[in-house]
C-alpha positions in Angstrom: 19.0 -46.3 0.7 17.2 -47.9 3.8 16.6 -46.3 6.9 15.2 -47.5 9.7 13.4 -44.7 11.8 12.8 -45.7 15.3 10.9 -43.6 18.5 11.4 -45.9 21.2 10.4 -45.0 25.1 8.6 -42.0 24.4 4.8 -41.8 24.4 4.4 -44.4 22.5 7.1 -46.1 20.8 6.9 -47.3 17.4 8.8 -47.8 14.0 9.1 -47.1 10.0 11.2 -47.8 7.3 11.9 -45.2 4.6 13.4 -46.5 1.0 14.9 -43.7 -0.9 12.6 -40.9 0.9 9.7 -42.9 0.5 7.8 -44.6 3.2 7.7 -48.4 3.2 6.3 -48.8 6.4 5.2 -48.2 9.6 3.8 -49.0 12.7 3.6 -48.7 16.8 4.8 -51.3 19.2 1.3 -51.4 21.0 -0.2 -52.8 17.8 1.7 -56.0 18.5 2.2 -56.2 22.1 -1.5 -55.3 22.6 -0.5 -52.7 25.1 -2.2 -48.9 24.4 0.3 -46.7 24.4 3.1 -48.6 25.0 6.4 -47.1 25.5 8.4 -50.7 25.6 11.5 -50.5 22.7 9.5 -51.5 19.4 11.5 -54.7 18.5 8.1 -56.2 17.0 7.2 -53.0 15.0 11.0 -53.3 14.1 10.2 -56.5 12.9 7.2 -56.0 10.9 8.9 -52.9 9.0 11.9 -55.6 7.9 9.9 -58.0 6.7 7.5 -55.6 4.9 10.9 -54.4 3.0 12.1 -57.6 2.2 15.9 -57.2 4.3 17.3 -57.9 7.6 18.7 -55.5 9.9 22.6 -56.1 8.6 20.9 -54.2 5.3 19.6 -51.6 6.8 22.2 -48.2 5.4 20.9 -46.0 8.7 19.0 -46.3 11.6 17.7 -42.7 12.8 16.5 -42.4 16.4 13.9 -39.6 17.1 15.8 -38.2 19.9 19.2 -36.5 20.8 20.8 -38.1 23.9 23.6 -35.6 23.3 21.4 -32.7 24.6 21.4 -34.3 27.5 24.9 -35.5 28.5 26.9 -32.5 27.0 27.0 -31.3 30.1 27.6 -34.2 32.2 28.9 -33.8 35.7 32.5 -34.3 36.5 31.1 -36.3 39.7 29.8 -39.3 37.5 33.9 -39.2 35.9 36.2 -41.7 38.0 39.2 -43.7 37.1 37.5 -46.9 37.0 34.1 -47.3 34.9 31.9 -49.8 33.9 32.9 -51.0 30.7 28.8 -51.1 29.3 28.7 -47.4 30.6 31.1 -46.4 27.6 28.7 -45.6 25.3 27.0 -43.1 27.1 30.5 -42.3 29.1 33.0 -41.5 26.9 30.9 -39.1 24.3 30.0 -37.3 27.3 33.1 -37.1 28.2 34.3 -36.2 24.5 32.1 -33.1 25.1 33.0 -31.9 28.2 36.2 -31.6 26.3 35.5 -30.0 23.5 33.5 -27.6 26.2 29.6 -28.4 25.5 29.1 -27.1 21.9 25.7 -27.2 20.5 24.9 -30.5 19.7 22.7 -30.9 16.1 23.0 -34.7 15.8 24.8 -37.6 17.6 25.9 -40.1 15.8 27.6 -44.0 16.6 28.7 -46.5 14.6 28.1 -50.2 15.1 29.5 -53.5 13.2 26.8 -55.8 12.1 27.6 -59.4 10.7 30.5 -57.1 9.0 28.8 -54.0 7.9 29.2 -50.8 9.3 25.6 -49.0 10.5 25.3 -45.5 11.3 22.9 -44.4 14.0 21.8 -41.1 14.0 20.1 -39.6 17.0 17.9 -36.3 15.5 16.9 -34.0 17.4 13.2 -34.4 18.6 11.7 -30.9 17.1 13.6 -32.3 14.0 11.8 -35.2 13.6 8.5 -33.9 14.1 9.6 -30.7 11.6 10.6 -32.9 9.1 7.4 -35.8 9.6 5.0 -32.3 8.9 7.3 -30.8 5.7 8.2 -34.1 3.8 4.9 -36.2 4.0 3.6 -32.6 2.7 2.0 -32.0 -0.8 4.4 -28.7 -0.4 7.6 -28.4 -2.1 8.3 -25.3 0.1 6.4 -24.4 3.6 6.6 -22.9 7.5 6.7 -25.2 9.7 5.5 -25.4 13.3 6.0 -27.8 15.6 4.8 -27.9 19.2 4.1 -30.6 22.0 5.3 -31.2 25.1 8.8 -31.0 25.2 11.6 -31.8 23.1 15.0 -32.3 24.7 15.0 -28.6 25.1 12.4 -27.5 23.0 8.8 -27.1 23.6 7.7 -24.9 19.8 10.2 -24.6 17.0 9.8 -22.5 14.0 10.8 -23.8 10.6 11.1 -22.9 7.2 11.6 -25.7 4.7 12.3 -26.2 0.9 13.6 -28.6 -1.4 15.2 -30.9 0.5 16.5 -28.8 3.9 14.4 -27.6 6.7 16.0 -23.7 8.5 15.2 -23.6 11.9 14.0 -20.1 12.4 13.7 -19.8 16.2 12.0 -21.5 19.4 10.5 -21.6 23.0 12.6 -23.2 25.4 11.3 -26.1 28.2 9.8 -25.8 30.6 7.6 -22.9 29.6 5.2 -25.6 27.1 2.0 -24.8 25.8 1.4 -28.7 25.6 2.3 -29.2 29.2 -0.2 -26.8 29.9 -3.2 -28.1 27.9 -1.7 -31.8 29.5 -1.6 -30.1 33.2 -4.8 -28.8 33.6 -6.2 -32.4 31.5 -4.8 -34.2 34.7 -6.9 -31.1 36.9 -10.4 -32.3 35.1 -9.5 -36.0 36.4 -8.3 -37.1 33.0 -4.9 -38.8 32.3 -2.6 -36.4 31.1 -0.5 -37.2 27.5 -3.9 -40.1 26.6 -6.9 -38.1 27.1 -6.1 -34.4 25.9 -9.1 -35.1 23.1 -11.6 -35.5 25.7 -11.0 -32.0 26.9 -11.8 -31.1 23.0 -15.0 -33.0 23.2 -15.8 -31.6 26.8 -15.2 -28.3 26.1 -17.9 -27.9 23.5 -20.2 -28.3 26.5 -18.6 -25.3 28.2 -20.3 -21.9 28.4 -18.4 -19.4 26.4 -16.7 -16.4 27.6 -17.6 -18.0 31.6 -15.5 -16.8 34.6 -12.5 -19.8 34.2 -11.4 -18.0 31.0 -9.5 -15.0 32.3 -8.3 -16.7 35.7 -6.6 -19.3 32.9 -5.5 -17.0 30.6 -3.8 -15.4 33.6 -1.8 -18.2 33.4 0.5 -17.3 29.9 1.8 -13.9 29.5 3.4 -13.3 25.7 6.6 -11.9 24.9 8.1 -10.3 22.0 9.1 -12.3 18.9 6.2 -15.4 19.4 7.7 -16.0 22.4 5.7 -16.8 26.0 5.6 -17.6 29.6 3.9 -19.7 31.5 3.7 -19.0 35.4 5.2 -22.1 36.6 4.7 -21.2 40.4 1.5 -23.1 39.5 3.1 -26.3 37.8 5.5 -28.6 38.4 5.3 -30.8 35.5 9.0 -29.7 35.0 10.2 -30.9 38.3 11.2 -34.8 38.1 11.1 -36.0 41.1 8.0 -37.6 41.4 5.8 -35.1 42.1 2.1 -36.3 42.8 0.4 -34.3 39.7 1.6 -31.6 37.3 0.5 -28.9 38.9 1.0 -27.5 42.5 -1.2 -26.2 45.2 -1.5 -22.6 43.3 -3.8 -24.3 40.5 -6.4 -25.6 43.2 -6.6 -21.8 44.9 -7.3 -20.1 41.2 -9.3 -22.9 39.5 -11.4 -24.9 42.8 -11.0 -28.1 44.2 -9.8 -30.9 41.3 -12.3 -33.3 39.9 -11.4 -36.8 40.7 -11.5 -39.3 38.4 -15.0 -41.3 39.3 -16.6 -38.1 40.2 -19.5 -36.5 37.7 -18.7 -34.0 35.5 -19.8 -30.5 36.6 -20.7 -27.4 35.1 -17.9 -26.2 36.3 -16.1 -28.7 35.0 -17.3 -28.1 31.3 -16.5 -24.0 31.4 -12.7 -24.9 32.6 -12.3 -27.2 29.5 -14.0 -24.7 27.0 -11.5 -21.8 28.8 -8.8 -24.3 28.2 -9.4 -25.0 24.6 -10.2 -21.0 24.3 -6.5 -20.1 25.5 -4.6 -22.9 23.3 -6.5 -22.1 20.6 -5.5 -18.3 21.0 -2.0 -19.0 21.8 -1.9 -21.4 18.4 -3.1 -18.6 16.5 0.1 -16.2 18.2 2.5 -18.6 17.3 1.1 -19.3 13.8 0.9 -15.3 13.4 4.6 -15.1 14.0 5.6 -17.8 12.0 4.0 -16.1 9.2 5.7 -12.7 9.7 9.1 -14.7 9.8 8.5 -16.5 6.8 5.9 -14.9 4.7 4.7 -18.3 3.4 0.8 -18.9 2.6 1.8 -22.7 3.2 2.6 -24.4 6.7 3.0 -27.7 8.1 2.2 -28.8 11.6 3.4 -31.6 13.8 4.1 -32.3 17.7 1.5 -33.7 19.9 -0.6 -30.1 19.8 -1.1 -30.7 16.4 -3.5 -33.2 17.3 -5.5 -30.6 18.2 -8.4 -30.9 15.1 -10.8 -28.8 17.1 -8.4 -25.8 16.3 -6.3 -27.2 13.5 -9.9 -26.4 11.5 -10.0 -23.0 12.6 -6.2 -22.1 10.9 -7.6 -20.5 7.7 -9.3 -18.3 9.0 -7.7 -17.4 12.2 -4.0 -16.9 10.4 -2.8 -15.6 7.3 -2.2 -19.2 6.3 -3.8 -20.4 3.2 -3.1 -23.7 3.0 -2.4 -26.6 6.0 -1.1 -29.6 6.3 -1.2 -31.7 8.7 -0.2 -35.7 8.6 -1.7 -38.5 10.0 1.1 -38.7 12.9 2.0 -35.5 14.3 2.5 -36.7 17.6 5.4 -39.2 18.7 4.2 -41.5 17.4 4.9 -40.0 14.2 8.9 -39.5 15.1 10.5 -42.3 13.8 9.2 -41.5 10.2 10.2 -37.9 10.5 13.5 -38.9 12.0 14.6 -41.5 8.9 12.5 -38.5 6.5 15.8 -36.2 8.0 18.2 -38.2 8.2 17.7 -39.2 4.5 16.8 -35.6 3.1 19.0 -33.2 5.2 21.8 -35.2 5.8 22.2 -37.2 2.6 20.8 -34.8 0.4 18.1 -36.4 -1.0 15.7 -34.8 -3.3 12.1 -34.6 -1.3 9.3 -36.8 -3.6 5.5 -36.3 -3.5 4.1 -38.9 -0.7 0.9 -40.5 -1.3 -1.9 -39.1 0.6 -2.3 -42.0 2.6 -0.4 -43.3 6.0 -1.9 -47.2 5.0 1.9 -48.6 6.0 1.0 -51.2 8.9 0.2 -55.0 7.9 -2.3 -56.7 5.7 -3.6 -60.2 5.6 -4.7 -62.1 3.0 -8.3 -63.9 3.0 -6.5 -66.9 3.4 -4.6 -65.9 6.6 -8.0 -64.7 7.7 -9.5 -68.1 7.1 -7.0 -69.7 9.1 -7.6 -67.9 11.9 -11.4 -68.6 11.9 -10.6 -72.1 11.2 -8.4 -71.9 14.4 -11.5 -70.5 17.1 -14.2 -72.5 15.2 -16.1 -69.7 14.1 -18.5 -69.6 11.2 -18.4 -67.1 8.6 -19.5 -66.8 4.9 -17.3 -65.6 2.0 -19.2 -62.8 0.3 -18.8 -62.1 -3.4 -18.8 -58.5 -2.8 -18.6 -56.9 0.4 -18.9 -53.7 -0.1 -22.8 -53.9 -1.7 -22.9 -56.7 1.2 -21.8 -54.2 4.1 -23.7 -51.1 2.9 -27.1 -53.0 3.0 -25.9 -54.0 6.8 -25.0 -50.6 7.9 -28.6 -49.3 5.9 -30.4 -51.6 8.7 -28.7 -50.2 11.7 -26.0 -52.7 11.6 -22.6 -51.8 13.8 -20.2 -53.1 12.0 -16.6 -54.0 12.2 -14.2 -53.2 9.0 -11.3 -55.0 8.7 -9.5 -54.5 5.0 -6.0 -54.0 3.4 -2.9 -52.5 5.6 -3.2 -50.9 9.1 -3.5 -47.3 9.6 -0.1 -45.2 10.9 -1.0 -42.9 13.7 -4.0 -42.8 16.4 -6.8 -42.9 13.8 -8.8 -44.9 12.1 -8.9 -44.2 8.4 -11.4 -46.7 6.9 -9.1 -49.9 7.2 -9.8 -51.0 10.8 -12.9 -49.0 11.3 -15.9 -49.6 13.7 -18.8 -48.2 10.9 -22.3 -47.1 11.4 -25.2 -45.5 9.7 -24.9 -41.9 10.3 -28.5 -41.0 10.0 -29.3 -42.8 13.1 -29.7 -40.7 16.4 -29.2 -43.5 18.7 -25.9 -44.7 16.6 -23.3 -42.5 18.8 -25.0 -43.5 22.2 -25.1 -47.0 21.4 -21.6 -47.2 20.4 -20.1 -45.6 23.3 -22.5 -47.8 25.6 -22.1 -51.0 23.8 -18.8 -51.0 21.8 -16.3 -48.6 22.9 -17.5 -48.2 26.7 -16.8 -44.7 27.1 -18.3 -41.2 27.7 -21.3 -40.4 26.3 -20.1 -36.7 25.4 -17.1 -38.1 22.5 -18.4 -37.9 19.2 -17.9 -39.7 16.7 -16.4 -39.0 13.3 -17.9 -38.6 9.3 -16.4 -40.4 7.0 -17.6 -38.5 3.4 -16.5 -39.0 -0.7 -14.1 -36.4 -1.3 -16.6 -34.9 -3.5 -19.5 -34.6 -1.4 -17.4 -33.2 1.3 -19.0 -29.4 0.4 -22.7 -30.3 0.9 -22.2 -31.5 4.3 -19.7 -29.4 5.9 -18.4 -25.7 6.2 -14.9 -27.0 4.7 -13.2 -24.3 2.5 -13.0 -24.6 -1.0 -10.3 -27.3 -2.4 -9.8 -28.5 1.1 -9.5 -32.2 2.0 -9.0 -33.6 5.3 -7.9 -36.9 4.9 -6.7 -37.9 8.3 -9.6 -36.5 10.4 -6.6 -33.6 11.4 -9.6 -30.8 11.7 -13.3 -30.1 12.5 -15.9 -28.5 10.4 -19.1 -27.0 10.8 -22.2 -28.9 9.7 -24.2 -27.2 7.2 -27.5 -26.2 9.0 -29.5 -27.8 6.0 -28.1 -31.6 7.3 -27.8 -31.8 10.7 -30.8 -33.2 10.9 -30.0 -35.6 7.7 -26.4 -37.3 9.8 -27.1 -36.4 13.5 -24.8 -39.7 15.2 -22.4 -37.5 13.7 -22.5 -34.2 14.8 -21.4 -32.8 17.7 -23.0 -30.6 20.5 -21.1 -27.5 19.0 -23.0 -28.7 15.2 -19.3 -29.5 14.4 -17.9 -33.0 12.9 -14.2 -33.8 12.7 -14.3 -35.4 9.2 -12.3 -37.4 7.1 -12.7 -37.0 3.0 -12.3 -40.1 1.5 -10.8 -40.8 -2.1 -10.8 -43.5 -4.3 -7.4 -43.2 -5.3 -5.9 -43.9 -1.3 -8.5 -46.1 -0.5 -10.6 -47.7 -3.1 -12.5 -50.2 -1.2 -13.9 -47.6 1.7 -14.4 -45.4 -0.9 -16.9 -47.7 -3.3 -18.8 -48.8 0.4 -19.4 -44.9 1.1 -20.6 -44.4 -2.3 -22.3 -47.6 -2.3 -24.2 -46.4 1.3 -24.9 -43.2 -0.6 -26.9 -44.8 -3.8 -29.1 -46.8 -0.9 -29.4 -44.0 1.2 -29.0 -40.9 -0.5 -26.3 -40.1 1.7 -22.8 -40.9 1.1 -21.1 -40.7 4.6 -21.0 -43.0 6.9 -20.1 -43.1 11.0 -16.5 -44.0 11.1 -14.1 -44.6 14.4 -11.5 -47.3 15.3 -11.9 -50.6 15.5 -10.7 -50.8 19.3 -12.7 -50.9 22.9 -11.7 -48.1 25.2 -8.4 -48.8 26.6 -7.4 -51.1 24.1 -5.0 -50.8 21.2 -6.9 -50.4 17.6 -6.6 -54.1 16.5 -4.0 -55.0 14.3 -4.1 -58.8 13.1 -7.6 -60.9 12.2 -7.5 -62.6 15.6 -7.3 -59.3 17.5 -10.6 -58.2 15.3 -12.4 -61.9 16.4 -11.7 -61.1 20.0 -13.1 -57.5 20.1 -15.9 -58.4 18.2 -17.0 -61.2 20.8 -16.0 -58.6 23.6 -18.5 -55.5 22.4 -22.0 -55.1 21.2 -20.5 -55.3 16.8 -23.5 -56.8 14.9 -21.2 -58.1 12.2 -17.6 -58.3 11.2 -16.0 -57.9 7.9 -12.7 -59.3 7.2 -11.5 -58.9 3.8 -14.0 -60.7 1.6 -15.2 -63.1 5.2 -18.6 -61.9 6.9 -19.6 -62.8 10.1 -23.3 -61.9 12.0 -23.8 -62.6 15.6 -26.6 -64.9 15.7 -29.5 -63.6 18.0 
């Protein structure tokens, strides 16, 4: 069975194909169309999952959609109902109309049924806390879990809490729109002169800088009140992210008179500044732990499974273990929306066809590959000079050991907004200068954003705080730095003496794996500075021509392209 999960025109659109509950592949429109964060329909992404499974879109047994249109026109208004319609209005029309009949029932899943070069196709809309529910509990290691999801919104739904096994997920309860503990965190982003829904991770990085316990933290946990049952308010007479008619920011006047005037976007970060973000992260982190806590007494699980866009959160997602009765947590390498599509055709495939849930590989390597071939061509076609090397690995570990910033190009694109070791921006992490230079040369951004360890799996325990038999292979959570080797990988560890790590194996990703371990024999130290291969604003590169023109745009040493080198000449 094929189905085609698709996320389009939310906050960022992509794609992903699923073949008999597993994951084929998988990707986001902006990868193609070059465009961060694009939100356009993903007809290229579309594209590249078809031709990555070998079949056209007439093949295709489902297509799941990672959002329920019927939540919203159940109750449609008898004023948009006259005698005479426009006949392209009928899809949307008549099943409202259908359920204004039937007299608004709850509304699990919409389905329609289209007629493609004579085959009947099936598209299921899923519910949006459904996608994201089953994206966290079937790309799982578990066979049975709690699962929480929270973001933003959903159609209704800003938290759900889930209980899977086997192949169903229970919805247990959740927290209604618009009182949203992501709309929060995204409202007083926008307040700190950041763009809300892009740049809730510099609030992460910012607050570090913040001075703990300062006078922000009770005015904004003022802000939340909690209710019985893991449920909570938000005051909303200081936002109006829920109001859609264009208001100017998501937050109104009220926010100003409790917090001070807000920072614009070209002004310089304040103290001030710094102690709102730290109060910020303080609050979610706390309200995380709530939820979590409830979860736990509703399921009694040691095992949960996180998604939504709050599950980006890494800063706290480390902190579960000890902060909940959790024991173990998962979290995939797309817990946002970006992320939906896959757990939408993931649903559709296990809780509406039955199928059994299988073990995924530990990887979210689903996007395209080239060959060194199709890399030639396209340095053949800008004239550019580059050497084949017999082994690049031995060839890039000597570069990075001489302060090289290098660009790492190999084997199938990354799923999700991270960089796993596949298109990679690498540097030596025992040089102090390494994070300043990047962020001044390379990705042109703030000096305060760290950068990220990449470590062997096994070697994970001598550099970091991480709990025993815990991996993090998606850089989902930040660690503590062992005290002993701050000093030995400081362009790695942040201002807090934290590091949001990824542990790399050999069995997902041989070839990163051996250049880590090769670093390691010259070096003595086998991590190595890892973040994507993108400059700010941009979309992390995709195809060998996107890696040639970022590499002639930034201040990259050398660029790596399957088994082609290239050096800048000085």
């Amino acid at each position: 069975m094929k189905i085609l999960g698709v996320a389009p025109y939310l906050w960022i659109s992509s794609a992903a194909l699923v073949e008999d509950g597993r994951v084929i592949a998988a990707a986001a429109e902006e990868r193609f169309n070059r465009v961060k964060g694009s939100k356009a329909f993903p007809s290229k992404a579309i594209d590249y999952c078809l031709k990555e499974a070998g079949c056209s879109l007439d093949e295709i047994d489902r297509i799941a959609v990672a959002w329920n249109p019927g939540m919203h026109i159940r109750s449609a208004s008898s004023r948009y109902i006259s005698d005479l319609r426009w006949r392209g209005e009928y899809l949307i029309n008549i099943p409202a109309s259908l359920l204004n009949v039937a007299g608004n029932p709850d509304v699990d899943q919409v389905e329609e049924l289209i007629r493609m070069s004579g085959n009947d196709m099936r598209i299921t809309f899923v519910n949006h806390h459904q996608a994201h529910a089953a994206c966290a509990f079937f790309l799982s290691p578990f066979d049975q879990a709690a699962i929480l999801t929270v973001d933003g919104r959903g159609e209704n739904e800003s938290v759900t809490w889930s209980m899977g096994g086997g192949s169903q997920i229970k919805k247990l309860s959740m927290v209604r729109f618009p009182h949203s503990l992501g709309e929060f965190y995204s409202a007083v982003t926008q307040f700190l002169g950041y763009r809300a829904y892009e740049d809730e991770w510099k609030i992460m990085a910012l607050a570090s800088y913040g001075t703990p316990d300062n006078e922000y933290y009770p005015r904004i946990r003022s802000l939340i009140r909690r209710l019985d049952r893991g449920q909570f308010e938000l005051d909303l007479s200081y936002f109006s992210y829920y109001l859609f008619d264009m208001q100017p920011t998501m937050y109104t006047k009220k926010l100003p008179e409790l917090l001070g005037m807000p920072r614009q976007k070209e002004e310089p970060l304040e103290q001030r500044h710094r102690d709102i973000a730290w109060a910020l992260q303080q609050v979610f982190g706390e309200m995380m732990t709530y939820l979590l806590t409830h979860l736990h007494a509703l399921t009694g699980e040691s095992r949960v499974a996180l998604a939504g866009g709050s599950a980006m959160n890494s800063v706290y997602n480390g902190k579960i273990r000890e902060a909940t009765p959790f024991h173990d947590v998962f979290v995939p390498s797309c817990p946002d929306d970006s992320g939906a599509p896959v757990g939408a055709a993931l649903h559709v495939y296990h809780c509406l066809e039955g199928g059994e849930k299988k073990i995924q590989p530990l990887h979210n390597y689903w996007g395209p590959a080239y060959t060194d071939r199709e890399i030639e061509e396209s340095l053949k076609q800008y004239k550019i000079v580059a050497s084949r090397c017999d082994n690049v690995v031995e060839a890039t570990a000597k570069l990075l050991m001489q302060g090289k910033l290098v660009g790492w190009f190999q084997g199938k694109m990354e799923f999700g907004q991270r960089a796993l070791g596949n298109r990679s921006i690498l540097a030596d992490p025992r040089n102090p200068a390494a994070k300043d230079l990047i962020n001044a040369a390379v990705k042109y951004r703030e000096g305060f954003r760290p950068f990220a360890p990449a470590v062997v799996a096994e070697s994970a325990w001598e550099y970091f705080d991480i709990p025993v038999g815990d991996t993090v292979p998606f850089m989902e959570k930040v660690y503590r730095v062992k005290p002993g080797k701050k000093a030995v990988i400081p362009a790695v560890v942040h201002v807090d003496d934290t590091g949001r790590l990824q542990t790399v194996s050999r069995e997902t990703n041989p070839a990163f794996y051996d250049l880590i371990r090769h670093f390691g024999a010259l070096t003595g130290v086998p991590v190595v500075l890892n973040t994507s291969f993108n400059l700010n604003g941009e979309p992390i590169v995709c195809s060998p021509k996107d890696a040639i023109r970022t590499f002639y745009s930034c201040g990259l040493d050398a660029l790596v392209m399957g088994n082609w080198l290239i050096l800048k000449q000085r």
